[in-house]
N, C-alpha and C positions, 0 to 999 in steps of 0.2 A: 399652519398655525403660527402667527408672531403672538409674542408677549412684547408688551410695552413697561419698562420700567425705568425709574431714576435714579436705582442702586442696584448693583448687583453684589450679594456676599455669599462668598465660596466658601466651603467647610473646606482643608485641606489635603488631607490624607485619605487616598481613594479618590478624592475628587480633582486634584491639581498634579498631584505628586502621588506614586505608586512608593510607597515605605513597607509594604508585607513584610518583605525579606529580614530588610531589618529590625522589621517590628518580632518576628517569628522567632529571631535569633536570642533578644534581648531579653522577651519576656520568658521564653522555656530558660533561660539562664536565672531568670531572677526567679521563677516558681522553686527552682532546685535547689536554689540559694535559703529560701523560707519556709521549704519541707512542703511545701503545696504539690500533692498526687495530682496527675494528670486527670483523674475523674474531677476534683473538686475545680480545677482549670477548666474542665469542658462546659461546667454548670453554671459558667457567669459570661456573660454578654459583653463583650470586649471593645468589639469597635466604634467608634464615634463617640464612646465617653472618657471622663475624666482618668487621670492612674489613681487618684484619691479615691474615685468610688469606687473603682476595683479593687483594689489593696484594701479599703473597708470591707467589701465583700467578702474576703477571704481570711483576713488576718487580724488577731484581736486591737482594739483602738490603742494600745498602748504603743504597736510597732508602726503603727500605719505611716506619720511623719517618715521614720528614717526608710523604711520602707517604698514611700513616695521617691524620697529624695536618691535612694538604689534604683530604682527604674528610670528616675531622669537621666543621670550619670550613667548609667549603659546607651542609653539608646543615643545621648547625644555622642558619648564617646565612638559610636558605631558607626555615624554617617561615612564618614569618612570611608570608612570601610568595601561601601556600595550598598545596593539593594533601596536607595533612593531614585527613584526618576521621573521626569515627566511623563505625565497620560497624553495619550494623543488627544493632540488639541488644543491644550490647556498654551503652549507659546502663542500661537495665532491667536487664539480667542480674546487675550489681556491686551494683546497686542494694540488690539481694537477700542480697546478701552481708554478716555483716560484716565489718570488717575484718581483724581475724586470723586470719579462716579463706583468703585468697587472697593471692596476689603474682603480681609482671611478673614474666617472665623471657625476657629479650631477648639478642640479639647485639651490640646498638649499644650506643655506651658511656652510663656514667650522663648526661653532658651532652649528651646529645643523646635519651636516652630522655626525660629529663627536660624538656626541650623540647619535644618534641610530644606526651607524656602532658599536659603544663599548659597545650598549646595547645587541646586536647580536655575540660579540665577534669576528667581524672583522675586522682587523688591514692591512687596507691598508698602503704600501711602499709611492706611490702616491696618492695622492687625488688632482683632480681638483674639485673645489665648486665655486659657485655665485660671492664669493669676488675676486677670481683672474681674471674673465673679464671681458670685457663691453657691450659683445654682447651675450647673450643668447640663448639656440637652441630655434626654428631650423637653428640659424646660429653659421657655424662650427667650432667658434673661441674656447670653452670648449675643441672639440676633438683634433684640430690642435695644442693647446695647450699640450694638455695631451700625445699625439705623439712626440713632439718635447723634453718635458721633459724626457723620457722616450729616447729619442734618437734613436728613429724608423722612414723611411717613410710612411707616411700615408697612401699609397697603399699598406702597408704590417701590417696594424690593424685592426682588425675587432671589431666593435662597437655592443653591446649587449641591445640592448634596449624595451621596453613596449609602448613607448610612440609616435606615428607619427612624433611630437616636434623634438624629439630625433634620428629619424631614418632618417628622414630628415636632420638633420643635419650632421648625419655619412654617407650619399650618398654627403651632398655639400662638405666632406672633401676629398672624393674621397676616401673612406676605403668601406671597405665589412660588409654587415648587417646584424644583428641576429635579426628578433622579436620575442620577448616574448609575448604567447597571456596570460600573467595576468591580464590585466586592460583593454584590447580591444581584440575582435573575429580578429582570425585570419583574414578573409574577410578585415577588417579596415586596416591589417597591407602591406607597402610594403617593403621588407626588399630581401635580395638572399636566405634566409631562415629565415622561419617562426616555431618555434616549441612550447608546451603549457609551458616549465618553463628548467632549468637547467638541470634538471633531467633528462632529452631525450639525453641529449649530453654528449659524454666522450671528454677528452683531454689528448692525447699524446706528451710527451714534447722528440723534439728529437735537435740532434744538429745545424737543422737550422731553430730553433721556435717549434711552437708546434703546432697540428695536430687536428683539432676539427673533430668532425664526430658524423653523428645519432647514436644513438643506436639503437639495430636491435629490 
């Protein structure tokens, strides 16, 4: 199978960079911090979205701001730490790219994407993050965005993602979808192709975009 497209945009976390560790650490800190039981933790849908929609999930609207702003300042103070790193694949595969042709497009916000994209040594051209919109996936405003900066139709991007959140949201922008099974079994995933991580796929950059395809 190749796909042929003229942008590629990666969701981050799970799909570039492997953060559980530090994500597992920061957020069981910050639930204990706001008196959130582990039952009412288990009841909200975490990965691939905003910390605004989760901390509104749990926490009444009056704390959510600082609350936000507590879960930024852990996690970013935490890289440093470890429990960031690259998924197999994910060097080689940008590697191939140039630059204008891909962008992140994450839920975390820029100071915090930017923090563990630079702890992994990757220096995205564009980055979409949290703070430039108002509607979060699985709605397609991050991709629709990250397409139109990028100066591509959305019918001709393919979105690389881990997360349902996320894949969902690259099927409502009307782009073509890659699942990563990092963080969910294939099964979980709907995507036009499903493969275990970067490293399955090569990218051929030719003069009308560039050429994704399995590796045999």
């Amino acid at each position: 199978m190749t796909i042929h497209a003229q942008a590629l945009l990666f969701d981050n976390d799970g799909t570039l960079v492997s953060s559980l560790a530090s994500v597992n650490r920061c957020w069981t800190r910050w639930a204990v911090e706001y008196g959130i039981t582990a039952e009412e933790f288990g009841r909200v849908e975490l990965h691939g979205r905003p910390a605004a929609e989760i901390a509104a999930d749990l926490l009444p609207a009056r704390v959510v701001p600082e609350a936000v702003a507590r879960i930024e300042d852990l996690e970013v103070e935490d890289v440093p730490n470890g429990g960031v790193e690259l998924l197999p694949g994910t060097e080689d595969f940008l590697a191939a790219l140039p630059a204008e042709r891909w962008a992140v497009v994450t839920s975390a916000t820029r100071r915090l994407a930017e923090a563990r994209l630079e702890a992994v040594g990757i220096l995205p051209k564009t980055l979409v993050a949290a703070d430039d919109i108002t509607r979060g996936k699985p709605d397609p405003e991050p991709y629709l965005l990250a397409a139109r900066t990028l100066g591509v139709d959305p019918a001709h991007c393919v979105v690389f993602e881990d997360a349902p959140a996320g894949l969902q949201a690259g099927r409502a922008a009307g782009m073509t979808t890659v699942a990563l099974a990092t963080t969910h079994r294939a099964h979980e995933l709907t995507a036009d192709l499903v493969v275990e991580d970067l490293s399955a796929l090569s990218a051929l950059v030719t003069d009308g975009g560039v050429e994704i395809s399995v590796r045999p």
